[in-house]
C-alpha positions in Angstrom: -35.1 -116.8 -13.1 -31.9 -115.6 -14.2 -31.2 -114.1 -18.3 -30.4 -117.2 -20.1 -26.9 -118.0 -21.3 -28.2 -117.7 -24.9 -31.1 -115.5 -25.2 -33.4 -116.6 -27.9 -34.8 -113.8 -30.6 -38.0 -114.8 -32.6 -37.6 -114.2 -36.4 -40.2 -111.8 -38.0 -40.7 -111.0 -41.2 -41.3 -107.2 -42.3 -40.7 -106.4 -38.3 -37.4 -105.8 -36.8 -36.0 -109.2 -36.8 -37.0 -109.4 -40.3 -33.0 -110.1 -41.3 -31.5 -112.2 -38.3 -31.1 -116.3 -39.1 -28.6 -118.6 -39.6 -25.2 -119.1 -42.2 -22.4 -121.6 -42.7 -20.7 -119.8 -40.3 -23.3 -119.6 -37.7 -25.7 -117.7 -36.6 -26.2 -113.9 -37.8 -28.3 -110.3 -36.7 -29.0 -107.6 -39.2 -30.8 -104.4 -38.7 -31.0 -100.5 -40.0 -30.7 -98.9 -36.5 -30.1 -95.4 -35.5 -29.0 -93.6 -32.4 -29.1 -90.1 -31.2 -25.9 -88.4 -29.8 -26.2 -86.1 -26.5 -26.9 -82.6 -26.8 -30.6 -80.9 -26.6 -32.1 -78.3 -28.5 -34.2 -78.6 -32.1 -31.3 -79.9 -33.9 -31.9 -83.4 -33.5 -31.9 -84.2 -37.0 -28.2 -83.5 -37.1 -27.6 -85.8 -34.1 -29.9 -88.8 -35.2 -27.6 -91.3 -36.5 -28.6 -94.0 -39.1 -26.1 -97.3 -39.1 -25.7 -100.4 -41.1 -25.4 -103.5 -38.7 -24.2 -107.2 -38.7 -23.5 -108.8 -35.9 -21.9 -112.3 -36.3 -22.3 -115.0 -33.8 -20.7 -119.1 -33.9 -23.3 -122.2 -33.7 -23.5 -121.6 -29.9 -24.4 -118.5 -30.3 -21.2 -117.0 -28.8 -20.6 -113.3 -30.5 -17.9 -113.4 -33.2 -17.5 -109.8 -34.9 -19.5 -107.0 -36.1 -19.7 -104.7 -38.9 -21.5 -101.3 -38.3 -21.7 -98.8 -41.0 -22.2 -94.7 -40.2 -24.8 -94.3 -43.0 -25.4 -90.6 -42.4 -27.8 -88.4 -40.3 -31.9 -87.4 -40.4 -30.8 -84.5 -42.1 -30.7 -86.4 -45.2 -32.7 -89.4 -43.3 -34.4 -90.7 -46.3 -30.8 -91.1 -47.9 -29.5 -92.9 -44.9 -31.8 -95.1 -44.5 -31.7 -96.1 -48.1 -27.5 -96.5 -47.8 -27.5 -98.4 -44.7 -30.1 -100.8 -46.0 -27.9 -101.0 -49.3 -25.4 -101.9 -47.0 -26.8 -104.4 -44.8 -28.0 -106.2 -48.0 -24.2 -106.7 -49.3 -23.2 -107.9 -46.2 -26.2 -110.6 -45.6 -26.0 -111.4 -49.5 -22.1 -112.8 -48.7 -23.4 -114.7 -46.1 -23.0 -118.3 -47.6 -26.0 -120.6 -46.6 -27.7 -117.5 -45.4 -31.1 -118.4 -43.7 -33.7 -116.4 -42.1 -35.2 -118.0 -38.8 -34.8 -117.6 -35.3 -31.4 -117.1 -33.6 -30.6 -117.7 -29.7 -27.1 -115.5 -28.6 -25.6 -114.5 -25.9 -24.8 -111.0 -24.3 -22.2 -109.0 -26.1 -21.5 -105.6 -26.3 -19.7 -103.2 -29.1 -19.0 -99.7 -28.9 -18.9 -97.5 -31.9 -18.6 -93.5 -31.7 -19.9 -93.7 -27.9 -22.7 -96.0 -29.0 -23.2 -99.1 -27.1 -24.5 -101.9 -30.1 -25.9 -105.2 -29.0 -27.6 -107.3 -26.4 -26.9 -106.4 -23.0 -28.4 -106.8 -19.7 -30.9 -104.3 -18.5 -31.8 -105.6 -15.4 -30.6 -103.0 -13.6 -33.1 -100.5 -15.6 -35.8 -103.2 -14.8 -36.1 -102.8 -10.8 -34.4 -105.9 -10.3 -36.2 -107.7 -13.1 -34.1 -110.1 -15.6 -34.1 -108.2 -18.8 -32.3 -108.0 -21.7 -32.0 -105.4 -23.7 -30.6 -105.5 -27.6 -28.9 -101.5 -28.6 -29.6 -99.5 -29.9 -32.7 -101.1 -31.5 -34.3 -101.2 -28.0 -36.2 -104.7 -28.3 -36.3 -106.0 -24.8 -36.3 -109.4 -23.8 -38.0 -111.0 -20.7 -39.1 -114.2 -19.2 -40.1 -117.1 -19.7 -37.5 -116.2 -22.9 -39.7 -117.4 -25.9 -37.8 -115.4 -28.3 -40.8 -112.6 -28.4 -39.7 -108.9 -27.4 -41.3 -105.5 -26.8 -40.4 -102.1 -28.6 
């Protein structure tokens, strides 16, 4: 069994597809996500990156635009966290006809700042087996494709 054309992602509330649905424009994927930038040592809280994320996708679930927001680092995390989710709750409130529910999209990938953001194939990290993975929120999708995912 191959990764389907349009994957489908399970809306859950309070958990990490708590803000992904549908609006009059389509179909939409919302998330507080951060990502850690190379580099070793004990100052990871400098290289933690928190983002604001909307990804925009049409009826068919074909990707249409993204807007991802550099909220700041763990060394204020508390702070980021609060201005990303500040963010992301503009940019779903101007979503006309915004509902929450489940979503089924496509692959797409966007880079920001040598960060890969979205849902990409992972089969390769898998031994062979279909997976999809959605960046850089690491929720994995695998068959049968009932919209569930593991962390």
């Amino acid at each position: 069994m191959a990764i389907p054309e349009r994957v489908p992602i399970a809306h859950e509330p309070g958990y990490h597809t708590d803000t992904i649905g549908t609006f009059a424009g389509g179909q939409f994927f919302g998330s507080v996500s951060a990502t850690l930038d190379n580099g070793g040592g004990d100052d990871w809280e400098r290289r933690k990156r928190w983002w604001a994320v909307l990804h925009r996708f049409d009826a068919s679930g074909a990707h249409t635009g993204s807007e991802i927001w550099f909220a700041g680092t763990s060394e204020d995390e508390d702070g980021a966290i609060k201005r990303a989710e500040e963010r992301l709750g503009g940019w779903l409130d101007a979503l006309p006809g915004r509902v929450h529910g489940d979503i089924a999209i496509g692959l797409f990938q966007v880079e920001v700042d040598g960060h890969v953001f979205g849902l990409v194939d992972g089969t390769e990290d898998y031994d062979g087996e279909d997976h999809a993975e959605f960046l850089p929120d690491e929720l994995g999708f695998d068959p049968p494709w009932d919209g569930l995912y593991d962390t």
